[in-house]
C-alpha positions as CSV (number, residue, x, y, z in Angstrom):
1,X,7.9,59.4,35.0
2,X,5.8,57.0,32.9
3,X,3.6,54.9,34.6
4,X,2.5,51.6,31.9
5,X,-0.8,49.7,32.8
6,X,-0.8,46.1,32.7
7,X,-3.8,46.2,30.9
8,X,-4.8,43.5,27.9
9,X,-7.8,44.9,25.6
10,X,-10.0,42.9,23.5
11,X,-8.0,44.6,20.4
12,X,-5.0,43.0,21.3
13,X,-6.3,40.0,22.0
14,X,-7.8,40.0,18.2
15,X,-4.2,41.1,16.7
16,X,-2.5,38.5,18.6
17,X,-4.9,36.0,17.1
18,X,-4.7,37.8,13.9
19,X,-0.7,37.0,14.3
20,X,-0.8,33.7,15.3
21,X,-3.7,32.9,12.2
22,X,-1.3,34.4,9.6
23,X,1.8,32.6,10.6
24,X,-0.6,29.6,10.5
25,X,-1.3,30.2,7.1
26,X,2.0,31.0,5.9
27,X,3.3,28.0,7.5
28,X,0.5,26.0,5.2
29,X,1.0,27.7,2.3
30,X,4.8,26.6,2.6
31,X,3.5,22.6,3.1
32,X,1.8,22.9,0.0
33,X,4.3,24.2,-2.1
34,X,6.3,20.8,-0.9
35,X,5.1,17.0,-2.4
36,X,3.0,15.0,-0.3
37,X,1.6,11.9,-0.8
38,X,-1.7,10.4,0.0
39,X,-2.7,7.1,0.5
40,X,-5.5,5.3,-1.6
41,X,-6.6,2.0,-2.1
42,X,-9.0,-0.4,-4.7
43,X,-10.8,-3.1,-5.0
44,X,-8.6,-6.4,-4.1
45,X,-9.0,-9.1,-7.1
46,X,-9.0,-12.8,-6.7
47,X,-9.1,-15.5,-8.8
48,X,-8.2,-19.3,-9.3
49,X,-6.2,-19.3,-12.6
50,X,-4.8,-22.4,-14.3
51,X,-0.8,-22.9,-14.4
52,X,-0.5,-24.6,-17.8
53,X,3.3,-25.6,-16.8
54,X,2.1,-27.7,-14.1
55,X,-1.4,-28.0,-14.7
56,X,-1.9,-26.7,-11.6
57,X,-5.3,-24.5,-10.0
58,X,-3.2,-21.8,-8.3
59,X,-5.1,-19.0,-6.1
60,X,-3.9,-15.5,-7.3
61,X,-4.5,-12.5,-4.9
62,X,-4.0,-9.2,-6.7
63,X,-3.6,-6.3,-3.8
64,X,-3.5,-2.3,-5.5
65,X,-1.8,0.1,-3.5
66,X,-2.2,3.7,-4.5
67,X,-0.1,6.7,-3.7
68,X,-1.1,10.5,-4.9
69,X,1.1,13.4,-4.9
70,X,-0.9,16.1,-4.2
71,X,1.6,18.5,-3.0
72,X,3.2,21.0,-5.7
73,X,6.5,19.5,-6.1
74,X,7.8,15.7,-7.4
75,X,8.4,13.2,-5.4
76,X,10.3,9.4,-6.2
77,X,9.3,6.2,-5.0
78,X,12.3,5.7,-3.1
79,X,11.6,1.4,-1.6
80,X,9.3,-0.5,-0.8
81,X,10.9,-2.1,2.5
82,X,9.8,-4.5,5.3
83,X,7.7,-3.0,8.0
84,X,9.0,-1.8,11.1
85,X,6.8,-4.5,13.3
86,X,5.2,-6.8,11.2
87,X,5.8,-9.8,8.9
88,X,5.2,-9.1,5.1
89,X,3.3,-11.8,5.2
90,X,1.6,-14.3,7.4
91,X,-1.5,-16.4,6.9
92,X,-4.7,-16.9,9.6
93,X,-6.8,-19.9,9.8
94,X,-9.9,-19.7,12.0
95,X,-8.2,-17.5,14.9
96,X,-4.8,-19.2,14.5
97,X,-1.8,-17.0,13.0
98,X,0.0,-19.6,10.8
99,X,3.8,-19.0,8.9
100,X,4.6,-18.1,5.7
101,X,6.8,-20.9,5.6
102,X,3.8,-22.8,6.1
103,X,2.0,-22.4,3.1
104,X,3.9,-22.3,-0.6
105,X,3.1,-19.2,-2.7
106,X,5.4,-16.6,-4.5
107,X,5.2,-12.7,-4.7
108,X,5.4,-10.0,-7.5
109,X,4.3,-6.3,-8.5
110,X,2.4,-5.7,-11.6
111,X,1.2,-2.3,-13.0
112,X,-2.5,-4.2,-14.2
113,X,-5.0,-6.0,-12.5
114,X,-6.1,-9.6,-13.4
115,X,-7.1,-9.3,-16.9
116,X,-9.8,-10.8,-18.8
117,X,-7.1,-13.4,-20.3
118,X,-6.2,-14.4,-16.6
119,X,-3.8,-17.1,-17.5
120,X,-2.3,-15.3,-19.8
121,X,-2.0,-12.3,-17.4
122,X,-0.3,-13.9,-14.6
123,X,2.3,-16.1,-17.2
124,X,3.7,-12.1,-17.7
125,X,3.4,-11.1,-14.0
126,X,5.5,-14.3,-13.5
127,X,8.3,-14.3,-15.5
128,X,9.3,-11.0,-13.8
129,X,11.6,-11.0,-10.8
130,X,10.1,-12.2,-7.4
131,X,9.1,-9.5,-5.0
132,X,10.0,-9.7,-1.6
133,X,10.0,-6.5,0.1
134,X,13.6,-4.7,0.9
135,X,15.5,-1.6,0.9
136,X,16.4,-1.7,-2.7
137,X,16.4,1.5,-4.5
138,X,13.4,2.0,-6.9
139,X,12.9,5.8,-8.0
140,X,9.7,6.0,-9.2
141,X,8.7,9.7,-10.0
142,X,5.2,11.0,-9.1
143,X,4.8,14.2,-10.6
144,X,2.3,16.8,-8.7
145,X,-1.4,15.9,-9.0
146,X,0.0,12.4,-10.2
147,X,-1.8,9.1,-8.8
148,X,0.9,6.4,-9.1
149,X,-1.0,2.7,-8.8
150,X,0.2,-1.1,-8.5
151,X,-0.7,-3.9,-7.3
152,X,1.1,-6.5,-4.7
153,X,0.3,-10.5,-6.4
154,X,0.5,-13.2,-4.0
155,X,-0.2,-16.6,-6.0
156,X,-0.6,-19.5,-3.7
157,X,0.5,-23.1,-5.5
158,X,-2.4,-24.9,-4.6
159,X,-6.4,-24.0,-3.9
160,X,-6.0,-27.4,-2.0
161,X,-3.7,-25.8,0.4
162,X,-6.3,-23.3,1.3
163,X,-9.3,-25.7,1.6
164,X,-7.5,-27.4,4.4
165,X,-8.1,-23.9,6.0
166,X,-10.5,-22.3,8.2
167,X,-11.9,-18.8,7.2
168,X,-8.3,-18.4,5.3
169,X,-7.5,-14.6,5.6
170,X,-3.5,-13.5,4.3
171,X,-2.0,-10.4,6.2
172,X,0.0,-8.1,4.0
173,X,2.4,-5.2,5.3
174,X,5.3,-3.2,3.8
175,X,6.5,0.7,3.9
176,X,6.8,2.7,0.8
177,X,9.3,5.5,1.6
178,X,9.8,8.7,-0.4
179,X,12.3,10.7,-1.5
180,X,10.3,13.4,0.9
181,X,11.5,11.3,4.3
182,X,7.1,10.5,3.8
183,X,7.0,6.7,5.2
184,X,3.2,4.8,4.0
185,X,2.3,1.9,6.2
186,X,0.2,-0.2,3.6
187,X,-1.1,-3.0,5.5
188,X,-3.9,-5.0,4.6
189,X,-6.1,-8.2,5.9
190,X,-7.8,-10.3,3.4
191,X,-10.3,-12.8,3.7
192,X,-9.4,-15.1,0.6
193,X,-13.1,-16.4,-0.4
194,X,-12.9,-19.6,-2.2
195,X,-16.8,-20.1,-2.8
196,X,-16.9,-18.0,-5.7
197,X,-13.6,-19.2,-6.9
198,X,-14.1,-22.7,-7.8
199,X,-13.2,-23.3,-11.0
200,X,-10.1,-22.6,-12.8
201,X,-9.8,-19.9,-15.8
């Protein structure tokens, strides 16, 4: 008969380690052979800008959201949706939450920051479609190693609106989802400074 000792030695401690450290490792080298996107961010742009329709001093808030793909594989842009808890928007004054509804301003994506010809800048981010965000199909590829920016442009009809305000701040939120089930959370609190922004360009 064979009599087995329930012993454990310090070598098979290390080789169980050794085991578990490999399968670790394969399991990452797998993930990295798969897209994955990181989140970055920028500096947020603001500006008063003249509407020479109306002749009116709109603010303009210009948001960039960046996403790189630093897995090895491509990955689309699949929407840009509502968040799961949040408004897309809401407004603060002092430490009261006030509605969208509230205050009148439009939304829409642009590939560029505000440019040095600002009016002229936001007359092309305007006369593209409004932005509202939803779970409409985009499809935007990043390719691996790819850094895929835009930027979010709230423009808010009237500085007057906002002088009425105190310590105006704007709360942004969506989701970006991917074509790699990846869901973002880009939310964002902005104080909207209007001592530097006085006059209209």
């Amino acid at each position: 008969m064979f009599k087995i000792k329930k012993e454990v030695g310090i070598a098979e401690i290390i080789s169980f380690f050794a085991l578990v450290m490999s399968g670790v490792a394969i399991w990452f080298s797998y993930q990295s052979n798969e897209a994955f996107i990181v989140q970055g961010g920028g500096l947020i742009q603001t500006s008063t800008i003249k509407d020479y329709k109306t002749g009116q001093c709109n603010f303009v808030l210009a948001m960039p959201i960046t996403f790189h793909n630093s897995g090895k594989k491509a990955v689309s842009l699949k929407q840009l949706a509502p968040s799961d808890d949040l408004d897309s928007i809401f407004f603060a004054s002092g430490k009261s939450l006030i509605p969208a509804k509230n205050i009148t301003f439009k939304q829409y994506l642009s590939f560029t920051g505000i440019g040095a010809v600002s009016s002229m800048w936001l007359s092309q981010v305007t006369s593209g479609g409004e932005f509202k965000p939803s779970y409409n199909h985009i499809g935007d590829l990043i390719r691996p190693n790819e850094t895929y920016q835009f930027y979010r442009v709230v423009v808010i009809d009237s500085v007057n609106e906002l002088k009425q305000l105190e310590t105006p701040r704007v709360f942004l939120s969506l989701n970006a989802i991917f074509s790699n089930d990846q869901v973002q959370s880009v939310n964002s609190a902005i104080n909207l400074d209007l001592s530097v922004n006085q006059q209209c360009s």
